[in-house]
C-alpha positions in Angstrom: 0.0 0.0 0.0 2.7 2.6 1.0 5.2 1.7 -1.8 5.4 2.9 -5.1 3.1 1.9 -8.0 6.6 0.9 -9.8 7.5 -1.3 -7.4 4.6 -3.6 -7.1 2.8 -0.5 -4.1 -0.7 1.6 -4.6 1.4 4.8 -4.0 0.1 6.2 -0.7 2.1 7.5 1.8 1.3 5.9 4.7 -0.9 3.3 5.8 -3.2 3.2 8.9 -2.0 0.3 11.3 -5.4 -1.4 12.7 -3.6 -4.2 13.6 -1.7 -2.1 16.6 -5.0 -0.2 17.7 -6.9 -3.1 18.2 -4.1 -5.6 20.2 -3.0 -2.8 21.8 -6.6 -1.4 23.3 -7.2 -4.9 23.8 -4.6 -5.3 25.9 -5.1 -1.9 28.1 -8.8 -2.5 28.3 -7.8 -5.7 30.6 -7.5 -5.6 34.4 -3.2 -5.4 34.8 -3.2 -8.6 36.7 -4.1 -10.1 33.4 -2.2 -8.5 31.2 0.9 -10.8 31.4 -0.9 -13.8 30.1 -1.4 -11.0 27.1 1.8 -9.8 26.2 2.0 -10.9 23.4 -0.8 -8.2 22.0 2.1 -5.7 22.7 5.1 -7.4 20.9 3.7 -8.9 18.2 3.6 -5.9 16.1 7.4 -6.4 15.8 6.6 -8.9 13.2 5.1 -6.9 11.1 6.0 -3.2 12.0 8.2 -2.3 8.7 6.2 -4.2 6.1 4.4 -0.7 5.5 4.8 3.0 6.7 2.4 3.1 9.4 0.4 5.6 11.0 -0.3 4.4 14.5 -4.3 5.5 14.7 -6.4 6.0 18.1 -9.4 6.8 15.9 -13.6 8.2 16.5 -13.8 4.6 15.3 -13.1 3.6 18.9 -14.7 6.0 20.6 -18.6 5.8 19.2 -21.5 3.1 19.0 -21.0 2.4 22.5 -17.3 1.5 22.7 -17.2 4.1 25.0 -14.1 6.7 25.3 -10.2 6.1 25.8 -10.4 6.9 29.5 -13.9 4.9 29.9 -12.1 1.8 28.2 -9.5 1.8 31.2 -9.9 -0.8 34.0 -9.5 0.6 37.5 -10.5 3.2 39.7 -10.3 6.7 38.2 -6.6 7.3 39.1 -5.6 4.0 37.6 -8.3 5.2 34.6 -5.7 8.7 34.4 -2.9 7.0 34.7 -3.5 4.2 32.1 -4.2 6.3 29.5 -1.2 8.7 30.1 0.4 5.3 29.9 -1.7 4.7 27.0 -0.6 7.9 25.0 3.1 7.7 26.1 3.3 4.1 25.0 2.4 5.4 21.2 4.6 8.3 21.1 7.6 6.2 21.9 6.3 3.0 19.5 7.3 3.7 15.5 5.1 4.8 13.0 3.1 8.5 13.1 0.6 9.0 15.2 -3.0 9.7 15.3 -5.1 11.2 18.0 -9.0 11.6 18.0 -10.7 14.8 20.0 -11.2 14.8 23.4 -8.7 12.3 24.3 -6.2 14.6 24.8 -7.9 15.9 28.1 -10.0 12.9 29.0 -13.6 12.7 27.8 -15.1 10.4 29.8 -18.2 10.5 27.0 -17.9 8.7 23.8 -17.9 11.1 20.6 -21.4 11.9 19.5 -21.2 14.2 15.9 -24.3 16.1 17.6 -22.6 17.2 20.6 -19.3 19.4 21.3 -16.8 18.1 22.8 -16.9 18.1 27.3 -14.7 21.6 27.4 -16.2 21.9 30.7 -13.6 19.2 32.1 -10.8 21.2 31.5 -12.3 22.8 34.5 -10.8 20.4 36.5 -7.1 19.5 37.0 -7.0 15.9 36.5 -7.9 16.7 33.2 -5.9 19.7 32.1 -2.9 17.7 33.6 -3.5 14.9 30.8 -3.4 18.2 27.7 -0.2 19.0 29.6 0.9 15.6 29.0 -0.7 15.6 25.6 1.2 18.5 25.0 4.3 17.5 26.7 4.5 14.6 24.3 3.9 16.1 21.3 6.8 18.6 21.7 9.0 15.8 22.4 8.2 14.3 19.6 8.7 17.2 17.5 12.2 18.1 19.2 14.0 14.6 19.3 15.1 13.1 16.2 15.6 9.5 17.9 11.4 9.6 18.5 10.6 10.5 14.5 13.7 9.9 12.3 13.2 6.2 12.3 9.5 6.1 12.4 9.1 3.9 9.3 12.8 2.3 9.4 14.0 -0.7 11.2 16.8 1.0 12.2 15.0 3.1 14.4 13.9 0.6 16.7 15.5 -1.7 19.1 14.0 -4.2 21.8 16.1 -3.7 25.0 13.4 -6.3 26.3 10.4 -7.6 25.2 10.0 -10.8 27.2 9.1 -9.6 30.8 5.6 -10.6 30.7 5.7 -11.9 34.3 6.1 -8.2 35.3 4.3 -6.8 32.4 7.1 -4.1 31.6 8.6 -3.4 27.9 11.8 -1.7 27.0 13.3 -0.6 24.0 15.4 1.9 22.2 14.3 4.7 19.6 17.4 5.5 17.8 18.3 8.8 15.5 19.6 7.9 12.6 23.3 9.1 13.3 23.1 7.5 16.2 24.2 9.8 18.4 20.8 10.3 20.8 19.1 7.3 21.5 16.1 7.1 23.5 15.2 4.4 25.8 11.4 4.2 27.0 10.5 1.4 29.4 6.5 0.7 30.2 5.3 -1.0 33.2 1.7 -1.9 32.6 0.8 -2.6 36.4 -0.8 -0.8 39.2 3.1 -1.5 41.1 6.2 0.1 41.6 8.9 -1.8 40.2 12.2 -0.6 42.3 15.4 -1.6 41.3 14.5 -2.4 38.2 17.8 -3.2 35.6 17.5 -2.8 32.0 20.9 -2.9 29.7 22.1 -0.2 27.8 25.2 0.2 26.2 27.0 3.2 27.3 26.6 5.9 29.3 27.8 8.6 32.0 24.0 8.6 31.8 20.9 8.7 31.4 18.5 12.0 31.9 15.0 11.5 32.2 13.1 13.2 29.6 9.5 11.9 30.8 7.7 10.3 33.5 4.0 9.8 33.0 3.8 9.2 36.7 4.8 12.7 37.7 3.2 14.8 39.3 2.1 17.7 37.1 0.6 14.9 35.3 -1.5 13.7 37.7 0.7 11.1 38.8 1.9 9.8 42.2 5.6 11.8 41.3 7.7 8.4 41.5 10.7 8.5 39.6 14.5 8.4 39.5 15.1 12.2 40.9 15.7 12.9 36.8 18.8 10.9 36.2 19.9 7.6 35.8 23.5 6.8 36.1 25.3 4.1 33.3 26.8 1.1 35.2 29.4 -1.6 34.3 26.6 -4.3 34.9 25.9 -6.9 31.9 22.5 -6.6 31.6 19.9 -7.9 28.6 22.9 -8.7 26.3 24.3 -5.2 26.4 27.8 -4.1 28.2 26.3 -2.3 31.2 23.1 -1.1 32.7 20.8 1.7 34.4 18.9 0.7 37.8 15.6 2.7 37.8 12.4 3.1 39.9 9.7 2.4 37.6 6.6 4.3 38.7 3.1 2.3 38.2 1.2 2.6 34.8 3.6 4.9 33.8 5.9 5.8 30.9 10.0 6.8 31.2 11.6 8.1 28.5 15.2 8.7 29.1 18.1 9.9 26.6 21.7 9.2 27.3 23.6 12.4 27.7 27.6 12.7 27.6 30.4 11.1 25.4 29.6 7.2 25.0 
């Protein structure tokens, strides 16, 4: 589809990937101590992931005819309804492929879309819900600022599982890399309701690593559980790399953090 007529494509740019919507809703629409029975709805798009260039879409298909809103579709009380879907949102901006967000998600709707009705403005009101735009917002100018997070959107280059087979713990880790490889980006999910605290994950270099985001914090709405901003490279083997970060990872939350200093 996103190849060129002369070489056996239909000649569009980009191609929407349903495949990733659905597993991956699927998956966050199931109570977290489920979820590692299910991990394979998050990984398997590695199969696939650079057959096409993909637009990663959370569409109004999702959100009408009674499938209810993003938020709504989150298991939990409402904190854990917040902070799954600033999982949720975090989770795409760091995955490849461009990305696609429907109105009213960006604060929260808890309403599905209905074409006859605006949008619930009135929520901003509140600061559980202007704290998700800020995230929103955060995330998109991340996005737009790093090259390691769009460069290598639709090549394999630009991706790397750090690891992909913690399903006990329900946690991912990988890298986004730039294509002069110079300012990787490593984002690490946990998709549970627990803190995960001296967590390793393998990198390959260092001094270290700053943390560019944590969905967990608290001008997000989160419970402000982190790693004080910095992680620090150690001489550890870890995940078949030559050394390693120890972090904190918050619950339901996203880390993205970019290695800073000479490798």
């Amino acid at each position: 589809v996103s190849k060129p007529v002369h070489l056996g494509g239909l000649g569009f740019g980009f191609k929407w990937d349903m495949g990733w919507m659905h597993d991956t809703l699927s998956y966050f629409s199931r109570d977290p101590i489920h979820r590692s029975f299910h991990h394979n709805e998050l990984t398997f798009r590695s199969v696939y992931g650079y057959s096409e260039n993909y637009v990663l879409p959370l569409s109004h298909d999702e959100v009408v005819y009674g499938k209810g809103s993003l938020l709504a579709k989150m298991p939990g009380d409402s904190w854990q309804r917040f902070a799954g879907l600033r999982l949720l949102l975090s989770y795409m901006f760091a995955t490849p492929g461009k990305k696609l967000l429907f109105m009213g998600a960006e604060f929260g709707q808890w309403n599905e879309w209905y074409h006859e009705n605006s949008l619930d403005w009135h929520l901003l009101d509140e600061e559980k819900h202007r704290s998700l735009r800020l995230l929103v917002g955060t995330l998109n100018h991340l996005y737009a600022t790093e090259k390691a997070l769009f460069e290598g959107d639709c090549e394999p280059g630009g991706f790397q599982w750090v690891d992909c087979n913690d399903s006990a713990g329900s946690i991912l880790s990988f890298l986004r890399i730039d294509r002069a490889s110079k300012e990787p980006i490593l984002a690490v999910c946990n998709f549970t309701p627990v803190t995960r605290k001296n967590y390793r994950i393998g990198v390959d270099s260092g001094p270290y690593w700053r943390e560019l985001l944590n969905s967990d914090a608290a001008e997000f709405g989160g419970s402000g559980q982190g790693n004080m901003g910095m992680a620090e490279f150690n001489p550890v083997p870890c995940h078949g790399r030559e050394g390693s970060v120890v972090l904190t990872l918050p619950p339901l939350a996203a880390l993205y953090l970019k290695r800073e200093g000479s490798p």
